[in-house]
C-alpha positions as CSV (number, residue, x, y, z in Angstrom):
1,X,-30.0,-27.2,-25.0
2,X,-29.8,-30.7,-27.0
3,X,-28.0,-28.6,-29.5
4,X,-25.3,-28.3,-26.6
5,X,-25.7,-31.8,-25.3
6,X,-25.4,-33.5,-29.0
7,X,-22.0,-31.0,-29.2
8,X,-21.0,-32.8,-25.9
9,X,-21.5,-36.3,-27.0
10,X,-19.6,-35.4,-30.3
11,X,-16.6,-34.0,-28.7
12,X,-16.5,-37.1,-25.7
13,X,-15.2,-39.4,-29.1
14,X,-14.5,-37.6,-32.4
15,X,-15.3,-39.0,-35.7
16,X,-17.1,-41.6,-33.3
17,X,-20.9,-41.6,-33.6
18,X,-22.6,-42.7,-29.8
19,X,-25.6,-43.6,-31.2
20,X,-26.6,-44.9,-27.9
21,X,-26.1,-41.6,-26.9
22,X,-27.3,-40.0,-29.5
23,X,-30.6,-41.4,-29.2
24,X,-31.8,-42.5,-26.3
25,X,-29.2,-40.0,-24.3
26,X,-31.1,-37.1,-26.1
27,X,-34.2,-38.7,-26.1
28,X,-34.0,-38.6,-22.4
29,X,-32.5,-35.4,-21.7
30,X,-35.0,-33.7,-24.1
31,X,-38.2,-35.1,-22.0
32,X,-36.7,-34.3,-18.5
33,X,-35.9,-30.6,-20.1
34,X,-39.7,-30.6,-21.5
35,X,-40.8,-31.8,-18.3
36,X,-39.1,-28.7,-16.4
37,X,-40.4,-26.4,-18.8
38,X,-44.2,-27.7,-18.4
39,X,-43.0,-27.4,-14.2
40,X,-41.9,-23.9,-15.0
41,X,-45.4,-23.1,-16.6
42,X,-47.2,-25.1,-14.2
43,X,-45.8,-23.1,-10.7
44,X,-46.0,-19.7,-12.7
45,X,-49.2,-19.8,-13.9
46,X,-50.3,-16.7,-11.7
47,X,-47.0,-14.7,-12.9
48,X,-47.9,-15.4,-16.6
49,X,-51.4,-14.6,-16.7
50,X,-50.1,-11.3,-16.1
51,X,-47.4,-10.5,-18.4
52,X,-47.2,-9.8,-22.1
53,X,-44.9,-12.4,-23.2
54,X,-46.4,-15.5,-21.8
55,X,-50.4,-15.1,-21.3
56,X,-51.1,-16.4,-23.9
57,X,-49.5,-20.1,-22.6
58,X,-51.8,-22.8,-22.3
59,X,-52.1,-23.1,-18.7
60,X,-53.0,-19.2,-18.3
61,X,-54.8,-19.1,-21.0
62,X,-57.0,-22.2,-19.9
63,X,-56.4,-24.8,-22.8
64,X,-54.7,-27.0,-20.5
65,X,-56.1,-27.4,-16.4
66,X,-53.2,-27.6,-13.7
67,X,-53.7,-31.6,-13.0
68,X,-52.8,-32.3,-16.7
69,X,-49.7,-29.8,-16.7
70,X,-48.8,-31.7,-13.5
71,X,-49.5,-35.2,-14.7
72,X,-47.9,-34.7,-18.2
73,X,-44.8,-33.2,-16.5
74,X,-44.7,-36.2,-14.3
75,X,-44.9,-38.6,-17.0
76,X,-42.5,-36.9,-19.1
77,X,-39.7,-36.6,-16.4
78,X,-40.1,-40.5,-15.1
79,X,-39.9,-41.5,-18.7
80,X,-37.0,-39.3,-19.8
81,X,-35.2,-40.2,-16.2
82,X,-36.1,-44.0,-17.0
83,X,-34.7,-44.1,-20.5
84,X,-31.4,-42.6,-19.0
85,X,-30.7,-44.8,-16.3
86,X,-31.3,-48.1,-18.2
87,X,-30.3,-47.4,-22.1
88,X,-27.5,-44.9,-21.1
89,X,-25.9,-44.9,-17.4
90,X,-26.7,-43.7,-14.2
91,X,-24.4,-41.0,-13.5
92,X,-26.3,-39.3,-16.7
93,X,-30.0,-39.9,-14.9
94,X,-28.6,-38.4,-11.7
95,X,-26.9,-35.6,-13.2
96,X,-30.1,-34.6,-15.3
97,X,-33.0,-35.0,-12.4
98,X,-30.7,-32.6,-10.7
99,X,-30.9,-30.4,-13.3
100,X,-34.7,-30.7,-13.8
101,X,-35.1,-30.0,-10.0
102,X,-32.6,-27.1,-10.3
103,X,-34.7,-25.3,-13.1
104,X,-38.2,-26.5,-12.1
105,X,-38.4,-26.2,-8.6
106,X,-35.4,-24.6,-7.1
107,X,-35.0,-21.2,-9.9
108,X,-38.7,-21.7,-10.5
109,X,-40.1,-21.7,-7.2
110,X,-37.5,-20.2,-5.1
111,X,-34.7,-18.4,-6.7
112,X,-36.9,-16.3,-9.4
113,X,-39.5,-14.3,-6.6
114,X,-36.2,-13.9,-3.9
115,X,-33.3,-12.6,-5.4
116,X,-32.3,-10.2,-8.4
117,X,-29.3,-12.5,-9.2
118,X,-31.8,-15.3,-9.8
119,X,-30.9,-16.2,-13.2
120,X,-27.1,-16.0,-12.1
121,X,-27.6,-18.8,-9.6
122,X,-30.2,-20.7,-11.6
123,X,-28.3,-20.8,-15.0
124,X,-26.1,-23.5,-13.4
125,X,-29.4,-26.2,-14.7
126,X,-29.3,-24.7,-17.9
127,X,-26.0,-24.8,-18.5
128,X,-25.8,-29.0,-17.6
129,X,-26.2,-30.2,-20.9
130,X,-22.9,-30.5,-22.6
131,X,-22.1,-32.3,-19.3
132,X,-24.9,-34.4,-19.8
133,X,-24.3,-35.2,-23.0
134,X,-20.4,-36.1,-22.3
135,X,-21.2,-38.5,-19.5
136,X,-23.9,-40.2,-21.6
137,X,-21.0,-41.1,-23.8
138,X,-18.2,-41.6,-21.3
139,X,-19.8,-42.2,-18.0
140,X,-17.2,-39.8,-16.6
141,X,-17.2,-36.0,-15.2
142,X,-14.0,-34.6,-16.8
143,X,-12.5,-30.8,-17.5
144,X,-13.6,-30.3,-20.7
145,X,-17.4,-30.7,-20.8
146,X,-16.9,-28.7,-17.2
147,X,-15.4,-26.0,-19.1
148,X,-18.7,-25.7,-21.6
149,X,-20.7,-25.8,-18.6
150,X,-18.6,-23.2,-17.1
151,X,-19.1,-20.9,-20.8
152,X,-23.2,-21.2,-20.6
153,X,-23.3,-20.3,-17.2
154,X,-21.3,-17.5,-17.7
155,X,-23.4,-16.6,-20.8
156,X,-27.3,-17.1,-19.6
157,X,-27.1,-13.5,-17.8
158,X,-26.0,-11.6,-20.8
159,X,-28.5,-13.4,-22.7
160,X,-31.3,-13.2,-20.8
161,X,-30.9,-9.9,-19.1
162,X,-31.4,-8.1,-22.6
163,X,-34.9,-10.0,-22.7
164,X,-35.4,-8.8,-19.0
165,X,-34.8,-5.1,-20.2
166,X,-36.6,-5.6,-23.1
167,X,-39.7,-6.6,-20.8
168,X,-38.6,-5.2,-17.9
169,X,-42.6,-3.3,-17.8
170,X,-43.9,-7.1,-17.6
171,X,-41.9,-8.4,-15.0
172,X,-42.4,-5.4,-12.8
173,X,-46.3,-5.4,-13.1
174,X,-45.7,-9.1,-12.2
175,X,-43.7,-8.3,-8.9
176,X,-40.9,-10.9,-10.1
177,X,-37.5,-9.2,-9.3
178,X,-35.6,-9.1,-12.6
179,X,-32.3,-7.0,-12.6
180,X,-33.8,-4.1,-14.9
181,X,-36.9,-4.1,-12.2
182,X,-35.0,-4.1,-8.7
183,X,-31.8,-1.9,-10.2
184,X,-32.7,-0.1,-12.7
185,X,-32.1,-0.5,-16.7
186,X,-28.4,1.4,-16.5
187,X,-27.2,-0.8,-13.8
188,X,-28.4,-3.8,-15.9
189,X,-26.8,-2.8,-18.8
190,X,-23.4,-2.3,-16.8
191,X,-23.7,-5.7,-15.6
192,X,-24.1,-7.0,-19.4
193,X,-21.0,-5.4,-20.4
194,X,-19.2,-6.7,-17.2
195,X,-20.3,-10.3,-18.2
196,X,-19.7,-10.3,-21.7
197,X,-16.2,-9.7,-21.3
198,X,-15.8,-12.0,-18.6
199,X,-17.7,-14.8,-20.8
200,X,-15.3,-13.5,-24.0
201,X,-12.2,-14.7,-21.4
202,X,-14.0,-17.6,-20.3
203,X,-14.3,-18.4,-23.8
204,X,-10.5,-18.0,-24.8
205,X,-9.6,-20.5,-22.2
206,X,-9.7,-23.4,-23.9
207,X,-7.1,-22.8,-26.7
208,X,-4.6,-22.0,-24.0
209,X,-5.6,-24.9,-22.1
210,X,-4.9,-27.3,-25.1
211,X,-8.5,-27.8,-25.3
212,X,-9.3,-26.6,-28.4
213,X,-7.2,-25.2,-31.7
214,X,-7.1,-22.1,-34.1
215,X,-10.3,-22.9,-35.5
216,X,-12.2,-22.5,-32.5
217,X,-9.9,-19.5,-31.1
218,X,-11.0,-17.7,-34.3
219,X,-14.7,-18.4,-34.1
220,X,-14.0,-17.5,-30.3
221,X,-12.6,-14.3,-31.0
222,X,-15.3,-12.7,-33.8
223,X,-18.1,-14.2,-32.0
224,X,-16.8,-12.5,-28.9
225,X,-15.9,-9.4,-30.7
226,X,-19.5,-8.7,-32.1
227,X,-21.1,-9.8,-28.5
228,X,-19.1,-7.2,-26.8
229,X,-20.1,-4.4,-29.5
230,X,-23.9,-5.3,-28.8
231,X,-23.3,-5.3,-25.2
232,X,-21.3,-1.3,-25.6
233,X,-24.1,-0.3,-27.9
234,X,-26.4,-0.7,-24.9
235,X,-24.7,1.2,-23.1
236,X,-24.5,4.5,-25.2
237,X,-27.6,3.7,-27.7
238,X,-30.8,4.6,-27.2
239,X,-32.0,2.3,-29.6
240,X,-35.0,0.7,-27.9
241,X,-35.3,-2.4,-30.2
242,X,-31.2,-3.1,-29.1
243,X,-31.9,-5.0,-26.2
244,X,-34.2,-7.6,-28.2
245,X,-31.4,-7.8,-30.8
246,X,-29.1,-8.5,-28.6
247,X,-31.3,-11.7,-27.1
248,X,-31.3,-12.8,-30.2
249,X,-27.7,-12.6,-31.5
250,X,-27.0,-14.1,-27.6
251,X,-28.9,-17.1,-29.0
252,X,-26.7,-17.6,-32.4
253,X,-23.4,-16.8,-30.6
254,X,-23.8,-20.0,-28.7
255,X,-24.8,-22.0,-31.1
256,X,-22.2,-21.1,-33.6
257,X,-19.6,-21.1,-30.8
258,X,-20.5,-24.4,-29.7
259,X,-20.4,-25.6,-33.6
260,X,-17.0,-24.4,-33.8
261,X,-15.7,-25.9,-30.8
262,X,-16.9,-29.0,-32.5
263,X,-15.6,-28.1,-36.1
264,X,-12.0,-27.7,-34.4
265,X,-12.3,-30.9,-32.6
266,X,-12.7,-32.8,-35.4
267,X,-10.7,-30.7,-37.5
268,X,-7.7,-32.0,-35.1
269,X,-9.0,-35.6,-35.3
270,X,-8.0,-35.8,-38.7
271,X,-5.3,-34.4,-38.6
272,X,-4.0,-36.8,-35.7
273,X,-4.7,-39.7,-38.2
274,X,-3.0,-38.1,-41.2
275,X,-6.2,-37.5,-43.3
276,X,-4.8,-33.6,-43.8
């Protein structure tokens, strides 16, 4: 997520280094993420105890009582929204307590027990950092940093539904209505493979749109490329350690997607001034 919001800042002014931005922008969005993360283990406490992955957190596993999870989140999120309102502007402070409520109470609370397209709906908080990071710099909502929003909120459901297959026993035994649980692991998979081409097209966009150059359509394309052979493999493998493989490579595609998005804007920087 800062990884995302640092590429945001970066791309608002290239060859420019925000360090207001940089520092206490991130600084800021950092704690309100943390805090939504401590929210998220705080209001699933009951869910975790009972699955696999996460009882060993330290609220479930009783190293940490629920007023100090609450107290710390509190802290963390007034701080974080404090430091972004006076060291960076406003509009970033607004943008990111929406996003801490969107993550830790409305998908956390609401949207992860009701629906099986909860993490459709609730990636939308996830994917606000770029955005966040842009407007720290420029104070402005514009189409690019829309556009990378746009990308991770097409990409958090083939990223995380591979983890949901992978775990799909857990989330079942914990009653929480994950794709894999309330459709089956076919149907799941389908939808992977439906997304990840969408989010290869989604990802395309931008060299067409004069957004971005050759060096990002490349990284773009071969990134894309292996994504979509993961997300075919599921479909005809039965490989069961493919599905955590493909979490994982989810993870690197975005991050080396997002570095070349920012390789090719500066890239084009200097060439604008003449340095190649």
């Amino acid at each position: 997520m800062i990884f995302t919001a640092v590429v945001g800042e970066l791309l608002a002014h290239p060859l420019e280094l925000p360090l207001r931005a940089l520092t206490f922008g991130n600084l800021g969005i950092a704690m309100a993420a943390g805090s939504a993360a401590a929210i998220n283990h705080l209001l699933e406490r009951r869910i975790d105890a009972r699955m696999a992955r996460t009882h060993l957190r330290p609220i479930p596993a009783g190293r940490i009582g629920v007023s100090q999870a609450l107290a710390f989140a509190v802290l963390l999120g007034a701080t974080g929204l404090a430091l972004l309102w006076l060291f960076v502007n406003p509009l970033t402070a607004v943008l990111t307590f929406a996003s801490l409520i969107g993550y830790g109470v409305v998908y956390t609370a609401f949207l992860k027990r009701a629906t099986s397209q909860n993490i459709v709906i609730g990636g939308l908080a996830g994917a606000a950092p770029p955005l966040l990071g842009w407007t720290a710099v420029t104070g402005r909502i514009e189409a690019l940093p829309l556009l990378l929003v746009t990308i991770i909120f097409v990409w958090t459901p083939p990223h995380f539904w591979p983890l949901a297959l992978h775990r799909q026993e857990d989330y079942r035994r914990a009653g929480v209505p994950m794709l894999p649980v309330t459709h089956g692991a076919r149907h799941t998979r389908w939808q992977i493979f439906f997304y990840t081409l969408l989010l290869v097209a989604i990802t395309i966009l931008p060299a067409p749109l004069g957004l971005a150059g050759p060096i990002y359509l490349a990284a773009a394309l071969t990134l894309g490329g292996v994504f979509q052979w993961y997300a075919a493999a599921l479909l005809t493998s039965a490989d069961r350690s493919l599905a955590m493989r493909t979490f994982q490579f989810s993870i690197t595609y975005i991050l080396l997607l997002f570095a070349a998005f920012l390789v090719d804007s500066y890239a084009q920087a200097l060439f604008a001034r003449g340095v190649f």
